[in-house]
mmCIF file of the N, C-alpha and C atoms, coordinates in Angstrom:
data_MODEL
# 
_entry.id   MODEL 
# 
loop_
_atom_site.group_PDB 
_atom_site.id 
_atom_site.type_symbol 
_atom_site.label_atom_id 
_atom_site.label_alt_id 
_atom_site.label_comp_id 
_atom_site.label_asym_id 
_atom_site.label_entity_id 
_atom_site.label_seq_id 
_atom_site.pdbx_PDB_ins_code 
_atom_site.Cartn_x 
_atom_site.Cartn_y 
_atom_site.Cartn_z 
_atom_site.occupancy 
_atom_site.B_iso_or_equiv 
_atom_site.pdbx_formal_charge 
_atom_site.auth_seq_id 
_atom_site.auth_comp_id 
_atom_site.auth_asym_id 
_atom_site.auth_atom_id 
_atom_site.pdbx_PDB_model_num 
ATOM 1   N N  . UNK A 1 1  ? 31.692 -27.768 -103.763 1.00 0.00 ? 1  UNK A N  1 
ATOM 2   C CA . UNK A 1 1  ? 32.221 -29.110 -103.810 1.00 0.00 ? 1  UNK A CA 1 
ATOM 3   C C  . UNK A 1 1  ? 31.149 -30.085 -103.318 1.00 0.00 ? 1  UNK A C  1 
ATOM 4   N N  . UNK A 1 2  ? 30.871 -30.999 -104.009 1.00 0.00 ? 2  UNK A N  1 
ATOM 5   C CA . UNK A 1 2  ? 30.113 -31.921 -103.710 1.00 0.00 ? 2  UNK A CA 1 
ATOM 6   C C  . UNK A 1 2  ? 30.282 -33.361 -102.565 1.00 0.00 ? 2  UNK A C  1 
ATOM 7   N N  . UNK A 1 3  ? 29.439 -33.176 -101.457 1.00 0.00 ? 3  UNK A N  1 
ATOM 8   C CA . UNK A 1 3  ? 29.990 -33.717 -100.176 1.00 0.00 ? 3  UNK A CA 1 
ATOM 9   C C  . UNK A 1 3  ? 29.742 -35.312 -100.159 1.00 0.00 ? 3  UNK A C  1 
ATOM 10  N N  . UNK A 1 4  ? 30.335 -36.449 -100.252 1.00 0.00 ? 4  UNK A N  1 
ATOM 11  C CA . UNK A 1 4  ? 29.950 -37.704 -100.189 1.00 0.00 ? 4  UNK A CA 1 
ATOM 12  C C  . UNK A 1 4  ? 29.535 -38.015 -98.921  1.00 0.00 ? 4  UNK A C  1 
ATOM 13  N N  . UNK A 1 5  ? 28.290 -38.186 -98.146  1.00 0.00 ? 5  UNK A N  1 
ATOM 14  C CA . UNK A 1 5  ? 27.695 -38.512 -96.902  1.00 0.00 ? 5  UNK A CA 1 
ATOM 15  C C  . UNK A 1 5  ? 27.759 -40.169 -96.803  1.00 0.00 ? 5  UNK A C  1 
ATOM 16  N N  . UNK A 1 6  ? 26.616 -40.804 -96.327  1.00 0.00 ? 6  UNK A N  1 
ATOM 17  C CA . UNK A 1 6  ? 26.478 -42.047 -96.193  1.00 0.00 ? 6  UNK A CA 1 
ATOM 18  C C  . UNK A 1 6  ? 25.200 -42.728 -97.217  1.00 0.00 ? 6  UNK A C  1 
ATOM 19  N N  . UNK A 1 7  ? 24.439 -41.792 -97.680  1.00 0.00 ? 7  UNK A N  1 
ATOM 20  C CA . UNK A 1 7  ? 23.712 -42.201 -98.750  1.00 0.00 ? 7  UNK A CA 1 
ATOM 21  C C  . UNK A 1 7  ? 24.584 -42.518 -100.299 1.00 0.00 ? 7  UNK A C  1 
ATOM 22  N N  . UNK A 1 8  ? 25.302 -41.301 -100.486 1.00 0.00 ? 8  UNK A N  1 
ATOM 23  C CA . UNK A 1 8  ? 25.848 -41.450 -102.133 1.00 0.00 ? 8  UNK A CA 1 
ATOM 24  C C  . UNK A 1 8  ? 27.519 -42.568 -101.907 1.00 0.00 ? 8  UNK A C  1 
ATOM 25  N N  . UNK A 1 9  ? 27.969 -42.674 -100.750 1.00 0.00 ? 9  UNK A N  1 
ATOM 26  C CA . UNK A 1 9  ? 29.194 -43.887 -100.709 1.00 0.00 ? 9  UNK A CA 1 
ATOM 27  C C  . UNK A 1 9  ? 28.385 -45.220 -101.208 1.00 0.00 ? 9  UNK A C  1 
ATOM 28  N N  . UNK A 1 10 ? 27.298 -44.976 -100.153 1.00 0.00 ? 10 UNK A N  1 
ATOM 29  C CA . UNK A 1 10 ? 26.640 -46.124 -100.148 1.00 0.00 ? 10 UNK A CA 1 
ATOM 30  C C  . UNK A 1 10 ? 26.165 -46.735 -101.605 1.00 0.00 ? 10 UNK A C  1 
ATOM 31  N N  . UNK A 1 11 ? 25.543 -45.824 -102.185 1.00 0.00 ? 11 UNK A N  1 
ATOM 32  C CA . UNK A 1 11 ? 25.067 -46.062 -103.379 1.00 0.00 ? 11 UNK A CA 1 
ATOM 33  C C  . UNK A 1 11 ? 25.970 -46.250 -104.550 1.00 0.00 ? 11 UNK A C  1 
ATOM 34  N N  . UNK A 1 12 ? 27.063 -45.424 -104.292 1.00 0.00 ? 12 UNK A N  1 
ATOM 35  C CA . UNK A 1 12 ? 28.275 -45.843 -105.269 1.00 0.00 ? 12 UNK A CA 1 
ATOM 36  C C  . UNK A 1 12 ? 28.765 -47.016 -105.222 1.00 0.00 ? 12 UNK A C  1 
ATOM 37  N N  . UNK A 1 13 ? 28.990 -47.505 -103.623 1.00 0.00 ? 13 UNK A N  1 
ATOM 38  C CA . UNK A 1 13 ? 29.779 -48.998 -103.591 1.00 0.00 ? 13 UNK A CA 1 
ATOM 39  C C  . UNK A 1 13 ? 28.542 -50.155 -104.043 1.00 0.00 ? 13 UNK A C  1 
ATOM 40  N N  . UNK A 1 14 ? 27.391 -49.778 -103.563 1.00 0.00 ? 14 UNK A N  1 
ATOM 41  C CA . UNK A 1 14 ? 26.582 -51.242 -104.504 1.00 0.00 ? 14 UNK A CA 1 
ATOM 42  C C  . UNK A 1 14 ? 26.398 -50.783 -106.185 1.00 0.00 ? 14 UNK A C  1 
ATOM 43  N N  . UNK A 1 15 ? 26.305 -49.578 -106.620 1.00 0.00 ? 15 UNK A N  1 
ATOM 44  C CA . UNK A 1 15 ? 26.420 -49.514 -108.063 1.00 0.00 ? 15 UNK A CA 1 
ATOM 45  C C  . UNK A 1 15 ? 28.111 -50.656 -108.460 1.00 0.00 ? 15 UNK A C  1 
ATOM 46  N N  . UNK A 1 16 ? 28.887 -50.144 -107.789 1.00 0.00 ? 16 UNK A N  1 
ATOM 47  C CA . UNK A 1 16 ? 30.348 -50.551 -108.455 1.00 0.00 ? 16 UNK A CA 1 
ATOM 48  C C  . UNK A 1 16 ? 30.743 -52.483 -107.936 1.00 0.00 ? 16 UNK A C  1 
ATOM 49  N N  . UNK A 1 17 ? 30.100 -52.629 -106.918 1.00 0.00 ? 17 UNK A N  1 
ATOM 50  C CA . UNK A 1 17 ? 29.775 -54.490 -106.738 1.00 0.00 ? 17 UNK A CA 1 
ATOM 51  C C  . UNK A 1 17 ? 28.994 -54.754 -107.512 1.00 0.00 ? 17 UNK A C  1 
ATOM 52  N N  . UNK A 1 18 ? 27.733 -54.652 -108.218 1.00 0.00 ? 18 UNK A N  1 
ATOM 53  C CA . UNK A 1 18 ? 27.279 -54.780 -109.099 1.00 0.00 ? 18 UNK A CA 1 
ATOM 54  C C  . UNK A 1 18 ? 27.971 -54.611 -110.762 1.00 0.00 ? 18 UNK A C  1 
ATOM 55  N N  . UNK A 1 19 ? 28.562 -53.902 -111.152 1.00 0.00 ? 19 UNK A N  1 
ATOM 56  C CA . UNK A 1 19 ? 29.251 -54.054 -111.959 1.00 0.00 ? 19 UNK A CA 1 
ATOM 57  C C  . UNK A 1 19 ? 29.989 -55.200 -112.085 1.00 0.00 ? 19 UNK A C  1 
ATOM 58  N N  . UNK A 1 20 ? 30.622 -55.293 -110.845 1.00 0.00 ? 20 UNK A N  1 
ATOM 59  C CA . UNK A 1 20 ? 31.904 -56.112 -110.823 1.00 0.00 ? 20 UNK A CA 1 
ATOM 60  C C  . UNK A 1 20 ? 31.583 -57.703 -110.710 1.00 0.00 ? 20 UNK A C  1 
ATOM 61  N N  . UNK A 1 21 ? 30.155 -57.846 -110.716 1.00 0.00 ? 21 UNK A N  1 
ATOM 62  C CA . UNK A 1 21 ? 29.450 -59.152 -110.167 1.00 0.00 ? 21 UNK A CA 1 
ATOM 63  C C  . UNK A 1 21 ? 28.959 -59.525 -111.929 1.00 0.00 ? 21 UNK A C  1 
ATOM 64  N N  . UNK A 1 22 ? 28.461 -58.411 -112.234 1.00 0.00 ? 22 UNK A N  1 
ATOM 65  C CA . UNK A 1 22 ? 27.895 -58.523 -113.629 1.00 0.00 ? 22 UNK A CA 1 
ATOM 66  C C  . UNK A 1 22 ? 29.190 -59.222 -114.852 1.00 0.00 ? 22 UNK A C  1 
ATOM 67  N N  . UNK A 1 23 ? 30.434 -57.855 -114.414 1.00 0.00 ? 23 UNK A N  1 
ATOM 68  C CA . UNK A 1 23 ? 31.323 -58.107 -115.590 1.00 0.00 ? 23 UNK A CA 1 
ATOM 69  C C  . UNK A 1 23 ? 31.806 -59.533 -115.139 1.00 0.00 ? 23 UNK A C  1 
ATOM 70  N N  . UNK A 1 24 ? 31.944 -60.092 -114.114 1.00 0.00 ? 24 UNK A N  1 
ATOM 71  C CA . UNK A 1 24 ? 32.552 -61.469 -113.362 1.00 0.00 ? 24 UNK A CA 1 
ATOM 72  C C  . UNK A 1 24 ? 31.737 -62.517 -113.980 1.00 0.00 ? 24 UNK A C  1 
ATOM 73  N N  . UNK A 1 25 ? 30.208 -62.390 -114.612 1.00 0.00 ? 25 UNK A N  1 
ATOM 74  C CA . UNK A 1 25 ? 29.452 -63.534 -114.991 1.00 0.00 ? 25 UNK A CA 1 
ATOM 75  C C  . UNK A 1 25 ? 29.705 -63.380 -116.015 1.00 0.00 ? 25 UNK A C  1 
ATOM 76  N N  . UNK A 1 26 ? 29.721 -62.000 -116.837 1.00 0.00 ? 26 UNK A N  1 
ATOM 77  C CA . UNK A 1 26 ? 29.984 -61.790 -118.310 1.00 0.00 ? 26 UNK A CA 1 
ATOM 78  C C  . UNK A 1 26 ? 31.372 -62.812 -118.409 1.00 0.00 ? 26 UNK A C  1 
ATOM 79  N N  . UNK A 1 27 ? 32.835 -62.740 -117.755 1.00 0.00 ? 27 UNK A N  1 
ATOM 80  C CA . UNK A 1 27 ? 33.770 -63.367 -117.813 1.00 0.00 ? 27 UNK A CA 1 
ATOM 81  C C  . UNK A 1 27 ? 33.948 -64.448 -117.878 1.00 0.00 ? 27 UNK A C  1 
ATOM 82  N N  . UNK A 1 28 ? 33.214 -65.128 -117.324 1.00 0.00 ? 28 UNK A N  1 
ATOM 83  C CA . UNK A 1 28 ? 33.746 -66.603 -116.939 1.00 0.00 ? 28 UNK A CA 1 
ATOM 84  C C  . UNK A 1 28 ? 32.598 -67.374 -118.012 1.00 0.00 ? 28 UNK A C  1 
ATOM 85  N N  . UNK A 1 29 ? 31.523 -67.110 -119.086 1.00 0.00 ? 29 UNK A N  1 
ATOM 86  C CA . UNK A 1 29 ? 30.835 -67.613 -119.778 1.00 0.00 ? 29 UNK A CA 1 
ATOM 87  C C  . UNK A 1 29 ? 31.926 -68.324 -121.112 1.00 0.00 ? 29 UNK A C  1 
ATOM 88  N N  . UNK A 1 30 ? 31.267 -69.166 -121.341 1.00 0.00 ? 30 UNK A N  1 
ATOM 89  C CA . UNK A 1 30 ? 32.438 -69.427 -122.863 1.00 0.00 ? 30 UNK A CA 1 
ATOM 90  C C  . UNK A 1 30 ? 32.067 -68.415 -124.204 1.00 0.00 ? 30 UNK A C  1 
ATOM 91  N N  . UNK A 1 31 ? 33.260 -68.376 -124.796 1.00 0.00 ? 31 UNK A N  1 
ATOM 92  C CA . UNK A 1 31 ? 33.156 -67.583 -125.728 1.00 0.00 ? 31 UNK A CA 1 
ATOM 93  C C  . UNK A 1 31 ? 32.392 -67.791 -126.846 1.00 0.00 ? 31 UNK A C  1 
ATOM 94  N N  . UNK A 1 32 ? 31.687 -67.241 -127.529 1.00 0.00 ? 32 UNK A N  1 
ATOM 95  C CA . UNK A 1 32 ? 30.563 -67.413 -128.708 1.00 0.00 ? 32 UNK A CA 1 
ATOM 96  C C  . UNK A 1 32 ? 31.454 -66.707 -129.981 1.00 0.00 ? 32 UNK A C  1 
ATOM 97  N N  . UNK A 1 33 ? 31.997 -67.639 -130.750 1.00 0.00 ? 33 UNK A N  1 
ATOM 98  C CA . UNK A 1 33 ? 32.551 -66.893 -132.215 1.00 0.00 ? 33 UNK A CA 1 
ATOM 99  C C  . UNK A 1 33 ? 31.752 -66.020 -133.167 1.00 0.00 ? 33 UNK A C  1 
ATOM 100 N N  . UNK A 1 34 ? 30.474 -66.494 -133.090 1.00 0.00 ? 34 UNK A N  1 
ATOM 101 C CA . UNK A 1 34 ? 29.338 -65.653 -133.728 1.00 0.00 ? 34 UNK A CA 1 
ATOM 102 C C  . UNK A 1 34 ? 29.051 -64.224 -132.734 1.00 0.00 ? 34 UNK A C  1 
ATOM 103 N N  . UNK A 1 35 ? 29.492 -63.589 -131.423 1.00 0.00 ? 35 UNK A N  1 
ATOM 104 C CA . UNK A 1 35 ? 28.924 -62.664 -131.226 1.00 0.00 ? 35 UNK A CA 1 
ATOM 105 C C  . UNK A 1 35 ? 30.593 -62.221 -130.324 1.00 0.00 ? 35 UNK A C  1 
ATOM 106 N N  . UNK A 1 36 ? 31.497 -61.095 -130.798 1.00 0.00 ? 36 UNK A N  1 
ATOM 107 C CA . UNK A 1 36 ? 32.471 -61.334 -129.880 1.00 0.00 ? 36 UNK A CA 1 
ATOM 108 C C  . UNK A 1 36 ? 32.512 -60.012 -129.052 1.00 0.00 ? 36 UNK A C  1 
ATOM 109 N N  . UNK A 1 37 ? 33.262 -60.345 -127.743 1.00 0.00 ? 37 UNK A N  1 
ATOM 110 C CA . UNK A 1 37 ? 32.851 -59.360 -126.823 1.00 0.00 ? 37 UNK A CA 1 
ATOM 111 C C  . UNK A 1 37 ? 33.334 -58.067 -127.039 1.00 0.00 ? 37 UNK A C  1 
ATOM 112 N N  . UNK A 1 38 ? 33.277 -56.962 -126.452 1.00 0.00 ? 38 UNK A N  1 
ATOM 113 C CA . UNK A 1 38 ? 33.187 -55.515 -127.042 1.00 0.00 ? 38 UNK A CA 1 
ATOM 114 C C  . UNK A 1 38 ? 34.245 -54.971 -125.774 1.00 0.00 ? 38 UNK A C  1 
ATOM 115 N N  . UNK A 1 39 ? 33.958 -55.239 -124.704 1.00 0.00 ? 39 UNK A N  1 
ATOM 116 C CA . UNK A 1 39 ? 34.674 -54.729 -123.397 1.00 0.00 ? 39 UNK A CA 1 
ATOM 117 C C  . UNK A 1 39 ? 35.932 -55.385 -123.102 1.00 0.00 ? 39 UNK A C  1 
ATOM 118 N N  . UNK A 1 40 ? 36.799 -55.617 -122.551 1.00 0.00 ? 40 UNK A N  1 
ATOM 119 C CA . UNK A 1 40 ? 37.438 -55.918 -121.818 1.00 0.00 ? 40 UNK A CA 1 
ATOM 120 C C  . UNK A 1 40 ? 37.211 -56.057 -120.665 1.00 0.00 ? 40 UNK A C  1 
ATOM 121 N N  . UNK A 1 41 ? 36.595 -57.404 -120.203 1.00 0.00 ? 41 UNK A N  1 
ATOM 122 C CA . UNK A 1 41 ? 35.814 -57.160 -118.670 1.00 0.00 ? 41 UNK A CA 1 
ATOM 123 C C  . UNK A 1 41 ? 37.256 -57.517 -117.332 1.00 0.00 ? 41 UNK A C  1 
ATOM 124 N N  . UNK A 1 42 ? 38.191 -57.754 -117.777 1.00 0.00 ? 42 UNK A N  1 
ATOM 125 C CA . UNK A 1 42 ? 39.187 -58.025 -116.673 1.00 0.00 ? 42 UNK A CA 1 
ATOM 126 C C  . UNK A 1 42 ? 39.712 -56.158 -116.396 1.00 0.00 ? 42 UNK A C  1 
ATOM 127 N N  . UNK A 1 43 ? 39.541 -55.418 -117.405 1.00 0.00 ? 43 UNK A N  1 
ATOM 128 C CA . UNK A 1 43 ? 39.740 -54.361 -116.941 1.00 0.00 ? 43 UNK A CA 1 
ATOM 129 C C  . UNK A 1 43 ? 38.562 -53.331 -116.343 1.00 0.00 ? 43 UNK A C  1 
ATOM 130 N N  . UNK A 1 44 ? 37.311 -53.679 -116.612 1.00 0.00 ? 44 UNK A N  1 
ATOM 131 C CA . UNK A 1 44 ? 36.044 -53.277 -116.100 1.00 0.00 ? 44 UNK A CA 1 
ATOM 132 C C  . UNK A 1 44 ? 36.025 -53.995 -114.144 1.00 0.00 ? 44 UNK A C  1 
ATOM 133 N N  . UNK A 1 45 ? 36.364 -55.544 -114.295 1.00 0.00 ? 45 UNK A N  1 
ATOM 134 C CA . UNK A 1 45 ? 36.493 -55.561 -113.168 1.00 0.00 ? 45 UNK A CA 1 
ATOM 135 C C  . UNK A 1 45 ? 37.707 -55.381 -112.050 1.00 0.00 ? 45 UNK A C  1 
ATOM 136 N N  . UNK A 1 46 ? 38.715 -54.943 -112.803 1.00 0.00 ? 46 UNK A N  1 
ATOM 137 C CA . UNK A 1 46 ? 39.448 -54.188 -111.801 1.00 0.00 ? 46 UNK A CA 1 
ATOM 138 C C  . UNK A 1 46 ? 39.100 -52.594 -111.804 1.00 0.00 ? 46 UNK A C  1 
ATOM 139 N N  . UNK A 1 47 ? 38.073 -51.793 -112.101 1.00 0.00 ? 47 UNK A N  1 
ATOM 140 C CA . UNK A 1 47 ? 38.273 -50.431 -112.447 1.00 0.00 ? 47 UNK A CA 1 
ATOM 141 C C  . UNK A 1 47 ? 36.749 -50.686 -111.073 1.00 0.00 ? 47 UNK A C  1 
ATOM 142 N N  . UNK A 1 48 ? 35.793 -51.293 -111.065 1.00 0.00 ? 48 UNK A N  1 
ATOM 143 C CA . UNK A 1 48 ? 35.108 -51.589 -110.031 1.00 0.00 ? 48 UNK A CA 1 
ATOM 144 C C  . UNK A 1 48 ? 35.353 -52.009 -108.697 1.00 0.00 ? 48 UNK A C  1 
ATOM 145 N N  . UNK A 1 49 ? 36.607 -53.072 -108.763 1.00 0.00 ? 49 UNK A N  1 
ATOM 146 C CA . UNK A 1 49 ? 37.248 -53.525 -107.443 1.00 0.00 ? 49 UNK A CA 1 
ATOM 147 C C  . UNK A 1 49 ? 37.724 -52.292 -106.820 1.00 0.00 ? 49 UNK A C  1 
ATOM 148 N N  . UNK A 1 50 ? 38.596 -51.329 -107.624 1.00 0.00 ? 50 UNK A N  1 
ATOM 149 C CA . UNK A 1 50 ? 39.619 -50.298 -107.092 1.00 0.00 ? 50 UNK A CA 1 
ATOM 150 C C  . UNK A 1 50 ? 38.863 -49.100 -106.876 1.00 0.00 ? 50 UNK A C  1 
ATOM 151 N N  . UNK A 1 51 ? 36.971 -49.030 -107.213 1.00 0.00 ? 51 UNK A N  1 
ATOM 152 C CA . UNK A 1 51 ? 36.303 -48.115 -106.610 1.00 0.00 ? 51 UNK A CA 1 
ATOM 153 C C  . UNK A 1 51 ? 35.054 -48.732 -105.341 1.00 0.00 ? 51 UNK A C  1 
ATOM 154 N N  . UNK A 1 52 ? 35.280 -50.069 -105.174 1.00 0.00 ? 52 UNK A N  1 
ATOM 155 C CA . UNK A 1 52 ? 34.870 -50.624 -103.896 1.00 0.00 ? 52 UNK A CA 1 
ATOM 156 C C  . UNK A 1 52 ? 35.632 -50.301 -103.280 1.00 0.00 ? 52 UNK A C  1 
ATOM 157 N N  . UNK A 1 53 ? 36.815 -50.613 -102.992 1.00 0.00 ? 53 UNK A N  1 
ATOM 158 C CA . UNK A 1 53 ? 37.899 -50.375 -102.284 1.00 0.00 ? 53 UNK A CA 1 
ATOM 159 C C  . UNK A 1 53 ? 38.250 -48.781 -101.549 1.00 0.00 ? 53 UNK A C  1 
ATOM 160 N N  . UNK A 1 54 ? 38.133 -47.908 -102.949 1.00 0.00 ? 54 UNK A N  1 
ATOM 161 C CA . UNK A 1 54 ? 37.741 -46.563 -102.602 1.00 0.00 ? 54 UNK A CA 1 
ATOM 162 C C  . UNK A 1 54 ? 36.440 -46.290 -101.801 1.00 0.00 ? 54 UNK A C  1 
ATOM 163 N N  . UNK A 1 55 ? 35.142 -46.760 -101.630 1.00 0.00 ? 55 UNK A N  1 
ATOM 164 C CA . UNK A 1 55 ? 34.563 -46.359 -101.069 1.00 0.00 ? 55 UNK A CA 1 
ATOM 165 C C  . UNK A 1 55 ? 34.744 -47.017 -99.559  1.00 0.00 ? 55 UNK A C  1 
ATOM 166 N N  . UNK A 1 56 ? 34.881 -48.326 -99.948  1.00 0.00 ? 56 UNK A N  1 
ATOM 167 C CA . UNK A 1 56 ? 34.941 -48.772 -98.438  1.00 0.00 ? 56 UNK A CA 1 
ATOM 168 C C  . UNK A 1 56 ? 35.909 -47.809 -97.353  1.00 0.00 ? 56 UNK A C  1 
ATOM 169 N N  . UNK A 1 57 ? 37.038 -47.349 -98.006  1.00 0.00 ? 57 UNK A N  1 
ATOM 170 C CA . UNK A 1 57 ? 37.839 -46.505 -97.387  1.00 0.00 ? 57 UNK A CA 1 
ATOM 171 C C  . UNK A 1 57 ? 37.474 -45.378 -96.572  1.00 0.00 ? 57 UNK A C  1 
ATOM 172 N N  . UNK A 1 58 ? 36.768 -44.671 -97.616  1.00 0.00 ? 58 UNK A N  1 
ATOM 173 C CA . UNK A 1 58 ? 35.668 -43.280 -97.373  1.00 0.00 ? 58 UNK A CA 1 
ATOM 174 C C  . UNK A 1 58 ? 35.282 -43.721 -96.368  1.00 0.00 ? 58 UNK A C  1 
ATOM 175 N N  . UNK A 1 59 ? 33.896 -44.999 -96.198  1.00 0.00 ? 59 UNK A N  1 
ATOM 176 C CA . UNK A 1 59 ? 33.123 -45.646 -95.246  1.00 0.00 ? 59 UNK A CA 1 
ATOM 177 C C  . UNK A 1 59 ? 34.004 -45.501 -93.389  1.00 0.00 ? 59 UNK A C  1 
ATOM 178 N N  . UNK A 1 60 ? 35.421 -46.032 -94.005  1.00 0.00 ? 60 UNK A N  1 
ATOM 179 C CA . UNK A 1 60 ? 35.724 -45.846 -92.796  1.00 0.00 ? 60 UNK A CA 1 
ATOM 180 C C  . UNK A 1 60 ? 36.160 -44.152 -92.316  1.00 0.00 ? 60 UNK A C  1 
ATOM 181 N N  . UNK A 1 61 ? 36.498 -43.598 -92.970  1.00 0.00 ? 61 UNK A N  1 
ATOM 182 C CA . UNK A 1 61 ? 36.669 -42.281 -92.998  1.00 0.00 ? 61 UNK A CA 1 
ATOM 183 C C  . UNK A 1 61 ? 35.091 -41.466 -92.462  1.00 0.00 ? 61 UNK A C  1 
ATOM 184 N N  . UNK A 1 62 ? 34.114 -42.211 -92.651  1.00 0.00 ? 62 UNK A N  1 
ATOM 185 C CA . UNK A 1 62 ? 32.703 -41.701 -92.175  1.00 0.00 ? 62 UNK A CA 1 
ATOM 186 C C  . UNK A 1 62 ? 32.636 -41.820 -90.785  1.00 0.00 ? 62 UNK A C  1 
ATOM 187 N N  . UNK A 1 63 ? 33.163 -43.048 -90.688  1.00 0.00 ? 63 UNK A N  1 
ATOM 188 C CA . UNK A 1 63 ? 32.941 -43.940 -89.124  1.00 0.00 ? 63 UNK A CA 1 
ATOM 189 C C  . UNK A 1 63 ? 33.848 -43.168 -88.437  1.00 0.00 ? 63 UNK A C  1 
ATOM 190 N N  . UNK A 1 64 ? 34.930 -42.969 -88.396  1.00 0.00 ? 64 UNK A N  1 
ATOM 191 C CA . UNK A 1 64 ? 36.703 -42.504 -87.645  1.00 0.00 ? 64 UNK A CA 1 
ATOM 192 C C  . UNK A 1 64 ? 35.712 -40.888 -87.674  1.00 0.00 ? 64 UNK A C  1 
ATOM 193 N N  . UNK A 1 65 ? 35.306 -40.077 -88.331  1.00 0.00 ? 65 UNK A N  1 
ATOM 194 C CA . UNK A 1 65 ? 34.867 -38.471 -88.150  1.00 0.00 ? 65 UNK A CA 1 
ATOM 195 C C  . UNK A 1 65 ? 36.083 -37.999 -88.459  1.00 0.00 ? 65 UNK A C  1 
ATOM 196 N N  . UNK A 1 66 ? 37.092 -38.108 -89.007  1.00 0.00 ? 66 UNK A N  1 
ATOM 197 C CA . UNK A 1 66 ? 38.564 -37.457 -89.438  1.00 0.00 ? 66 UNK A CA 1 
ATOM 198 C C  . UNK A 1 66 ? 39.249 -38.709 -90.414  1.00 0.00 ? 66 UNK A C  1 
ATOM 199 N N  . UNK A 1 67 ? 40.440 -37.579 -91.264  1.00 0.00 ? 67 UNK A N  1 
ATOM 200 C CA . UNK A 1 67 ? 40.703 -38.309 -92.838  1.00 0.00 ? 67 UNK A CA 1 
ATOM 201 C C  . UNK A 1 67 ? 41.961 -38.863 -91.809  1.00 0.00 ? 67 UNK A C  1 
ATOM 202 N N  . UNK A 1 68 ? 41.849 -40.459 -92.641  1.00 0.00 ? 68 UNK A N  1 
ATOM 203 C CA . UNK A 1 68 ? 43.103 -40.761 -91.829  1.00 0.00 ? 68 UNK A CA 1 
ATOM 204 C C  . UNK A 1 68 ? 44.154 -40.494 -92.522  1.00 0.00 ? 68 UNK A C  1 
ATOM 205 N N  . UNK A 1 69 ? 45.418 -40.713 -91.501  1.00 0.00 ? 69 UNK A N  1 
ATOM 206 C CA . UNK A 1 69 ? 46.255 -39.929 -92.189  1.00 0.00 ? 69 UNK A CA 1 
ATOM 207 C C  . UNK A 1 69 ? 47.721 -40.933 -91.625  1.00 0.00 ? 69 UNK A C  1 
ATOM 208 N N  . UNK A 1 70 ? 47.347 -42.235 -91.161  1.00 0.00 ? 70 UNK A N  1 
ATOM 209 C CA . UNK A 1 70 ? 48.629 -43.287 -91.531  1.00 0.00 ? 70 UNK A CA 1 
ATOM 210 C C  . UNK A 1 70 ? 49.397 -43.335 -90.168  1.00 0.00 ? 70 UNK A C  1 
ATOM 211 N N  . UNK A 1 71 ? 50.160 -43.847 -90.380  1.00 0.00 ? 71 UNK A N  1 
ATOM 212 C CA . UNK A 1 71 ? 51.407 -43.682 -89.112  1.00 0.00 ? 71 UNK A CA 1 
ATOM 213 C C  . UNK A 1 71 ? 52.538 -42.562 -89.111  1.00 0.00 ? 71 UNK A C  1 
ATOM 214 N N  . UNK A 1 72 ? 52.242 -42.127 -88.062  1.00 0.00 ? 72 UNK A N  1 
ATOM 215 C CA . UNK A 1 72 ? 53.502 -40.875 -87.561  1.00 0.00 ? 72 UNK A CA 1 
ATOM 216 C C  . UNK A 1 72 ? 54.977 -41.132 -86.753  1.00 0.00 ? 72 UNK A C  1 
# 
C-alpha cells in the first residue's frame, strides 16, 4: 500500500489548487463562439476543491499522529 507522507499530500494539494486556480480563470473569461469549451470547468473545480479539502484533512491527520475519529 502506498503511504502518503508529507512530501506526496503536499504535492497533491498544490497540484489540485492549481487546477482549481487554472479552471477558475478558464471560467470566468467570456465565451468565444468560434472556439467552444470542451470541459465543464464548474465540475473540474469542484472535483479539485473536494481533493484540497481531502488533503488538507490528511495534513491534519499528519500533524494529530492518529486518524481522527470524531466525537464519542
Amino acid at each position: 500500500m502506498i503511504e502518503l507522507g508529507w512530501w506526496p499530500t503536499g504535492s497533491i494539494l498544490l497540484v489540485a489548487a492549481a487546477v482549481f486556480v487554472w479552471s477558475r480563470q478558464v471560467s470566468i473569461r467570456p465565451p468565444d463562439p468560434l472556439r467552444p469549451r470542451l470541459l465543464n470547468h464548474g465540475a473540474v473545480q469542484l472535483f479539485a476543491m473536494i481533493v484540497v479539502i481531502l488533503m488538507l484533512v490528511h495534513m491534519v491527520t499528519l500533524i494529530a499522529g492518529e486518524p481522527l475519529t470524531g466525537r464519542r
